[in-house]
Each structure stands twice: as structure tokens, then as C-alpha cells.
ZAVEXVO-165192 format. One record per residue: residue in three letters; x, y, z of N, C-alpha, C in turn. Coordinates in steps of 0.001 Angstrom, whole numbers, plus 524288, in hexadecimal, padded with zeros to 5 digits. Layout:
<sites>
ALAXYZXYZXYZ;...
</sites>
This chain:
<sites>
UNKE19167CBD26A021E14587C93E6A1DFE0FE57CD356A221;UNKE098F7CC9F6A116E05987CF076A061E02977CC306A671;UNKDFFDD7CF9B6A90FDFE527CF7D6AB8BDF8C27D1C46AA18;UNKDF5547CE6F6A910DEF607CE326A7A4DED107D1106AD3D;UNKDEA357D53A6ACBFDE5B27D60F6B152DE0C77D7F36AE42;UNKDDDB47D5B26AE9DDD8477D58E6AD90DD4567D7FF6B083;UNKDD07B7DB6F6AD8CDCC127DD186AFE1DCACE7DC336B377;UNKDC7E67D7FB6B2E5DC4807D5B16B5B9DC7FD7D31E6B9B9;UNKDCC4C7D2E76BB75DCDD87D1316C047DCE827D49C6C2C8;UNKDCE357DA246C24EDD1057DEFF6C4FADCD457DF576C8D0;UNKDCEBC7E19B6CFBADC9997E3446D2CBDC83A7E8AB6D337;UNKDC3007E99E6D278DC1C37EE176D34ADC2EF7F01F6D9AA;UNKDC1A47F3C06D908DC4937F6E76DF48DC1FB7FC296DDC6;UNKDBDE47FDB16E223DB9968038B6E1BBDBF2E806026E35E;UNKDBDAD80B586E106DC0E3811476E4F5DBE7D811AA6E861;UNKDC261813AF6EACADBFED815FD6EF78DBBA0819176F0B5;UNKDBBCE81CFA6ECDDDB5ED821736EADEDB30581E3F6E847;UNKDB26781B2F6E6FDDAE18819146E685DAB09819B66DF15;UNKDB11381CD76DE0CDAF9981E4D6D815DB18B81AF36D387;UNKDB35D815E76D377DB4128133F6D180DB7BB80CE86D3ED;UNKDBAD380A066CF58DBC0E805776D273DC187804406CE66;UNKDC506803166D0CBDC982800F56CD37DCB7D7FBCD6CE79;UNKDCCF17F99F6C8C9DCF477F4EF6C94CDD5837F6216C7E3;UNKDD6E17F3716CB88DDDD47F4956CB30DE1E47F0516C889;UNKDE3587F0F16C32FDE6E87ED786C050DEC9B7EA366C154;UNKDEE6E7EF3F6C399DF2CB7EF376C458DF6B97F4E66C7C2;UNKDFACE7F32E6CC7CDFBA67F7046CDFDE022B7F3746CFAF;UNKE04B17F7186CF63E09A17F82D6D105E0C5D7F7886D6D0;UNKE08EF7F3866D7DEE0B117F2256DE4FE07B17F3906E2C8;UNKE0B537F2106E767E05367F2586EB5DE04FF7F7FE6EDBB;UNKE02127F8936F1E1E028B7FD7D6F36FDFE25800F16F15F;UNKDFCCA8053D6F426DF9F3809326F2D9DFD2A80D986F4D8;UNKDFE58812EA6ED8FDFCF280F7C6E8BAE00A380D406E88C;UNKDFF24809D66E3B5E01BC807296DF5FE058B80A9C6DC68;UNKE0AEE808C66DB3AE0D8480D3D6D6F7E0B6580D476D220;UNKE07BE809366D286E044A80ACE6CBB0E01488078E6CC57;UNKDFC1E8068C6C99BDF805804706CA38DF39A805326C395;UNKDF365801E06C33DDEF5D8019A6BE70DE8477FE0B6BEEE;UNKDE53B801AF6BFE4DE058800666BF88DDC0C8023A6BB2B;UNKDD7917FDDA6BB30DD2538019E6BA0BDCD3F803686BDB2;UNKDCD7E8068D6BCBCDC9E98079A6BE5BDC2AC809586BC26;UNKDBF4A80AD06C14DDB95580A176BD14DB90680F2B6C272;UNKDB7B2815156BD2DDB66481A9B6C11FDAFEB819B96BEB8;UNKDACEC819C46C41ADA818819536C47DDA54481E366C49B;UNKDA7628228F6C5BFDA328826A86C84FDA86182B326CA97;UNKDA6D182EC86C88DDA9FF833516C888DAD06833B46D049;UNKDB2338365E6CFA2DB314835B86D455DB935837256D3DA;UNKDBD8F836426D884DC14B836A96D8FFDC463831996D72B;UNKDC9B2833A56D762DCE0782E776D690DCEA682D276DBCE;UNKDD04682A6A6DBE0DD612829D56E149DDA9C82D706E086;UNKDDB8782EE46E3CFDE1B2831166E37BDE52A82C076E1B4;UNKDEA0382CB76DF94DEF17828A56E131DF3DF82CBF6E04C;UNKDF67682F386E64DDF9AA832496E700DFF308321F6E2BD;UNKE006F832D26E149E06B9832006DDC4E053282DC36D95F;UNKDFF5382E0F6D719DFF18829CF6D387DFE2A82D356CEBC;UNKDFF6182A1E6C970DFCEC82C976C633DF8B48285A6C39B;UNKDF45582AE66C134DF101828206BE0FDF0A88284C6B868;UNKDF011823526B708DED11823366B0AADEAB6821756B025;UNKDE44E824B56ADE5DDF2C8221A6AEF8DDE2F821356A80E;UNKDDB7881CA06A586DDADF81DAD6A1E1DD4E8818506A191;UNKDD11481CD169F53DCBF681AC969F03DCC1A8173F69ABD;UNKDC99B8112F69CD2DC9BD80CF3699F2DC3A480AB56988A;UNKDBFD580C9669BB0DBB4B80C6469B55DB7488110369C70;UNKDB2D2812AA69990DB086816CF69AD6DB1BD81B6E6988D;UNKDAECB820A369836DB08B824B769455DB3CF828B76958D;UNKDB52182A6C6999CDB7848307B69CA4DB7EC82DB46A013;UNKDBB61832076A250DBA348346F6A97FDBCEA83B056A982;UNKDBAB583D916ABE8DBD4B8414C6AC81DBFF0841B16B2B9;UNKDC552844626B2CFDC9B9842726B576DC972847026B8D9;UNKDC8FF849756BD0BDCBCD84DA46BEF0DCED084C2D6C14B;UNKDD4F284EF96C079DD91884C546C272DDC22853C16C7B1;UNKDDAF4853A36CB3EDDC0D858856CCC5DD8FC85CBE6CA1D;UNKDDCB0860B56C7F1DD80C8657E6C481DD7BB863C96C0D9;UNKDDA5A8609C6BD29DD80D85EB96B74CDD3E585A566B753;UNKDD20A85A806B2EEDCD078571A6B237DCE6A854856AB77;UNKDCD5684F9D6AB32DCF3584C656A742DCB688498C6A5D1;UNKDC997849026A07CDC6D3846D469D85DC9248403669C43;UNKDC74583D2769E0DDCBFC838D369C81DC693833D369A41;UNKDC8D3833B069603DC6D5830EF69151DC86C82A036915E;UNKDC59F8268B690EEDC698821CD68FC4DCD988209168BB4;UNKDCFB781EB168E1CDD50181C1B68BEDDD97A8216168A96;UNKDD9D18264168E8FDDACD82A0768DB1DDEB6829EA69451;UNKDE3708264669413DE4FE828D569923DE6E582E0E69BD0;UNKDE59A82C8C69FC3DE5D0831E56A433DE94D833226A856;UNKDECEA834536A89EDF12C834626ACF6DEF4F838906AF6E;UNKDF042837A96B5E4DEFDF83C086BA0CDF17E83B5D6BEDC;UNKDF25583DC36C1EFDF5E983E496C7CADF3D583B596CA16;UNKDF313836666CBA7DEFAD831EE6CF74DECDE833D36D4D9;UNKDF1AF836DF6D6FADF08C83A536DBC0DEE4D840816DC8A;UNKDEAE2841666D7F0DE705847476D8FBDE2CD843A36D7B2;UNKDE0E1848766D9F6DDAC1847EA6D997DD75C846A96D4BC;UNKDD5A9844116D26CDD223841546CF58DCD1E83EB76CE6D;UNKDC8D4840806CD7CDC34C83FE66CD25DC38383EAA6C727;UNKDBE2D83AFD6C69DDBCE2838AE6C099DB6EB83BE86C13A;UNKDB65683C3F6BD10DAFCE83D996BB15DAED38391D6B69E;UNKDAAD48375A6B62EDA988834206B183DA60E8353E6AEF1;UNKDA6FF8387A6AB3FDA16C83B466A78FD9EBE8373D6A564;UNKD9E6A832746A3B9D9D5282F1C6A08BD9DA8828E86A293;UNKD9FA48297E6A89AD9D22825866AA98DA20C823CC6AD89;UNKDA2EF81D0A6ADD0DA67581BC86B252DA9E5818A26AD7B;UNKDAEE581B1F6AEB4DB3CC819046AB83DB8E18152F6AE39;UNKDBBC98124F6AB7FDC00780D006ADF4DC40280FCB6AB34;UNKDC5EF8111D6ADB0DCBAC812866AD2ADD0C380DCC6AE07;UNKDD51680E6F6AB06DD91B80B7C6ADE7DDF1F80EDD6AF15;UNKDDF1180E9A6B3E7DE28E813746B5EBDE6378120A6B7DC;UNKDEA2F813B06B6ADDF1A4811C56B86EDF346816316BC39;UNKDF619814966C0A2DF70F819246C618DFD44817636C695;UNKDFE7181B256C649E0520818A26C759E07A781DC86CA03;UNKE0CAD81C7B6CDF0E0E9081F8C6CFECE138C8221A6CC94;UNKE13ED826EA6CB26E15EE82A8C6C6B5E1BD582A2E6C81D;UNKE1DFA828E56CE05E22EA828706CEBBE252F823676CD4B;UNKE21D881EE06CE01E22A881A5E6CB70E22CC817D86C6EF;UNKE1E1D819EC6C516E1D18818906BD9CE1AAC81CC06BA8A;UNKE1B2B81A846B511E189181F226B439E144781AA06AFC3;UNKE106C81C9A6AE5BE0BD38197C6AC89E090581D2B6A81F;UNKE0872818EE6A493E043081BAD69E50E008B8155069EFD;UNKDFC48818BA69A37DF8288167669A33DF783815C4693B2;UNKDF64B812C668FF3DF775814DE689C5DF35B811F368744;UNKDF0DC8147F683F4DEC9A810F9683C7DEE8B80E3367F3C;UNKDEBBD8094B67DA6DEC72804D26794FDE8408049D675F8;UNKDE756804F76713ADE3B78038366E1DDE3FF7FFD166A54;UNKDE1BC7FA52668B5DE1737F7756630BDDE097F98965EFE;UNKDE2B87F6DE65C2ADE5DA7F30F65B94DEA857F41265E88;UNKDEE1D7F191660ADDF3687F2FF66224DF5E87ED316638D;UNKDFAB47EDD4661E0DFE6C7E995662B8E027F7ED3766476;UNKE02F77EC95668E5E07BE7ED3D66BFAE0B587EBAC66F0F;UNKE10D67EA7F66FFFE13F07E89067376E15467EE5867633;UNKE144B7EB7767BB3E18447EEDE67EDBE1C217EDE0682EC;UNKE20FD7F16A68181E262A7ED67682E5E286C7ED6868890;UNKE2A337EA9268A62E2CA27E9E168FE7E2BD07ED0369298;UNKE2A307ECF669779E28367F23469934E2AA87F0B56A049;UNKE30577F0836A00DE30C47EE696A5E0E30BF7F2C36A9C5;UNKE31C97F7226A976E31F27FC0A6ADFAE294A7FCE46ADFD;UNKE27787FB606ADD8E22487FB296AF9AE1F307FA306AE8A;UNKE19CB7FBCE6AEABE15BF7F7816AE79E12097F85F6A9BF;UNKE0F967F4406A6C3E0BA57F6BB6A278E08157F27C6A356;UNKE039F7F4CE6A0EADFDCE7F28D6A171DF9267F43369C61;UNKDF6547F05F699EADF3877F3366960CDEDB87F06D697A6;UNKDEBC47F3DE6962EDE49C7F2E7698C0DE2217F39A6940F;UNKDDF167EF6E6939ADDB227EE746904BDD78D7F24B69073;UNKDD5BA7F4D168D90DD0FD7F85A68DE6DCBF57F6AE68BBC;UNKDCD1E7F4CB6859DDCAEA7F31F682C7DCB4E7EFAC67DC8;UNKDC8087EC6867C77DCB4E7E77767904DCD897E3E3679D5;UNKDD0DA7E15C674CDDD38A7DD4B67528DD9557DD896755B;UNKDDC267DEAF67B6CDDF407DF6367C4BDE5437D9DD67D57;UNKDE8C87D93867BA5DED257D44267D35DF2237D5AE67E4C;UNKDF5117D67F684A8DF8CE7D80E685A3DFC947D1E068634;UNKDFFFE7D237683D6E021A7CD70683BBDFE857C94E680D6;UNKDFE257C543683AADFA117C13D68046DF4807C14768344;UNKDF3FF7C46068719DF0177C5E568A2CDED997C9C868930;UNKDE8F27C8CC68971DE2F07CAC66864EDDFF77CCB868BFA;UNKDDEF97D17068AB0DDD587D5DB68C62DD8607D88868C88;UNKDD4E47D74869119DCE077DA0268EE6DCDDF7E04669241;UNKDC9CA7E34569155DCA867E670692A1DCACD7E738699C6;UNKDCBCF7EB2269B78DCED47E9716A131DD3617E6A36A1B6;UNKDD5867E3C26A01CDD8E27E0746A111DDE5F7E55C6A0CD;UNKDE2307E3686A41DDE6F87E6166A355DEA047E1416A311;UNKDEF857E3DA69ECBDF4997DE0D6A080DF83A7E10B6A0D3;UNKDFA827E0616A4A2DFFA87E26E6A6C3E05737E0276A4AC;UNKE06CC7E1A16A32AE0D9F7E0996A15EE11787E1296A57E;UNKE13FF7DD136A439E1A017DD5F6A808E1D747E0C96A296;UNKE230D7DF576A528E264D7E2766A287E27157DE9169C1F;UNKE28017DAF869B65E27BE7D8D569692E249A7DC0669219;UNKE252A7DA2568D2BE20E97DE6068924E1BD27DB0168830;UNKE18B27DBF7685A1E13FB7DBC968322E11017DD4567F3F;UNKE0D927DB0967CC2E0BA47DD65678E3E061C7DD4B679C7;UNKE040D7E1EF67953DFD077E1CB679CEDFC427E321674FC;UNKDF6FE7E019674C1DF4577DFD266F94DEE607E36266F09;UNKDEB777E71E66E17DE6F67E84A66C8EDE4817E73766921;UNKDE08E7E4BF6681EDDB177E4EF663FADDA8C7E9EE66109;UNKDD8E67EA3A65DDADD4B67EF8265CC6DD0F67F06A65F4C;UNKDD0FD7F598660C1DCC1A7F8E766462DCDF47F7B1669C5;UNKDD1DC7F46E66CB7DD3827F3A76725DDD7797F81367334;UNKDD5B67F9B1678EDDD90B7FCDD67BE0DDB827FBE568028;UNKDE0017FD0E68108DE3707FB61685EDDE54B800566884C;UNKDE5E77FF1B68C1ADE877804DE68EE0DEFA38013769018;UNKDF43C8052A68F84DF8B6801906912DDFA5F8040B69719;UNKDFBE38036F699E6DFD5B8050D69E97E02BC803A26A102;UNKE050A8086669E2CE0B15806BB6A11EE0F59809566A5B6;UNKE104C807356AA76E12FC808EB6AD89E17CF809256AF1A;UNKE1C4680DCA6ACF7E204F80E306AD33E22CD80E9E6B22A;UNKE262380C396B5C6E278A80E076B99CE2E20811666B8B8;UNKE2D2C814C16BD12E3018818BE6BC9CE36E5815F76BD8B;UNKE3A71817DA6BD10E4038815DD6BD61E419C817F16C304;
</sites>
């Protein structure tokens, strides 16, 4: 079964700093945190992350040109459709040379699952097969996207149960796939 979530139904929710706002897709149960969690988000104006102690992140820019990342002492150039893995719980500030970028970022706890991000380009016809030990998700970025018999605008995510599927791309559409393995 596909589980359709759409843009435009998602709620925005400010940070706390005041440096941007995320809409949250999908997360892995109740509680704060979540053992995994998949949102987008919109970074407005240079600033810090949140911490999330024992989490890891994958940020991967879906709208907008850069951001530059300082993640502890390194500093990361991170490019549109170029994911980014990093320790959820250090310290992390964005700079935005080129303005305010939407990211869509997957947080999962490293003892529980483990999580990739892969990007999709059309044309593409693909099945992908049974997937019952965890969770997958593909996000529209851009184009004319169809996971199952369900049609896809940009924003939109569809979530997969364990059964298979086949997503379809246009030419020139991009998808990001998002899949979460849980650990044995």
C-alpha cells in the first residue's frame, strides 16, 4: 500500500531560533525524538541547527543554490541534490551565500536503522522490490513523477509499505528515494 502525503497538507512549524520553519512528513512513532523522522524544511537566514543527541542526519537540498554547513571543525559546501550525512547531535550552523534554501532531511537513530538518500533522475522506470525490514519513501523534487498508479507533483512524498512498486519518471524529473533499514 502507498501512502500519498502531499505538500500542501503538511504544517509548517517555526524553530525555535527563529531561523527557519519545517514541515514534517513522516516520523517513526511518538515521542521526542522520534527513532527516525523525515521532513522539509525552508532555512531562512543563516544560524544554528538544533541539536538531536544520538541522531544522525541527511540533509539534501531540494530547493535553492548552496548552503554552507559547519558541522563542529569542518565546514561543507553542500550543493542542491548532493546528500549530506552528519552526526545530528554536534554543533551545526548554515550560512546561505545565495540566499534561503528547502532542504529535505532524514534523522534516524544509528542503533536502530540505518538510512540513504539516492537521488532519481528521468527518464526512469523502476520497480522496487519488497522491502519488509523497513521503511522507503520517494519525494518528488521535480516533474512528472508516478509511484504506483499515483502521480506525484513536486513536494509530494509516497511512502511504501513492505509490498513492491514501481515508480515511474518523465524526462527532466527528479526524485530523491529514501530508504530506512532497521537494524536486526
Amino acid at each position: 500500500m502507498i501512502r500519498m502525503i502531499r505538500y500542501g497538507d503538511l504544517v509548517e512549524t517555526p524553530w525555535k531560533n527563529g531561523g527557519g520553519l519545517t514541515r514534517e512528513i513522516a516520523r517513526g512513532g511518538p515521542g521526542e525524538p522520534a527513532p527516525w523522522r523525515l521532513s522539509r524544511a525552508s532555512i531562512l537566514r543563516d544560524g544554528p541547527f538544533s541539536r538531536f543527541d544520538g541522531m544522525i542526519r541527511i540533509l539534501t537540498i531540494v530547493e535553492g543554490r548552496a548552503l554552507t554547513l559547519r558541522v563542529g571543525s569542518s565546514r561543507l559546501m553542500v550543493e542542491p541534490l548532493c546528500p549530506v550525512r552528519f552526526d545530528g547531535g554536534a554543533a551545526a550552523e548554515a550560512q546561505l551565500p545565495a540566499g534561503p534554501v528547502s532542504p529535505l532531511n532524514l534523522m534516524f537513530d544509528p542503533r536502530l536503522h540505518e538510512g540513504r538518500v539516492e537521488v532519481l533522475r528521468g527518464p526512469l522506470e523502476r520497480g522496487l522490490p519488497a522491502f519488509p525490514a523497513g521503511n522507503r519513501a520517494v519525494h518528488c523534487v521535480d516533474g512528472d513523477l508516478r509511484v504506483g498508479r499515483q502521480s506525484l507533483h513536486p513536494g509530494d512524498t509516497a511512502l511504501s509499505g513492505p509490498s513492491p512498486v514501481r515508480v515511474h519518471l518523465a524526462e527532466g524529473a527528479t526524485a530523491l528515494l529514501v530508504t530506512l533499514d532497521r537494524r536486526a
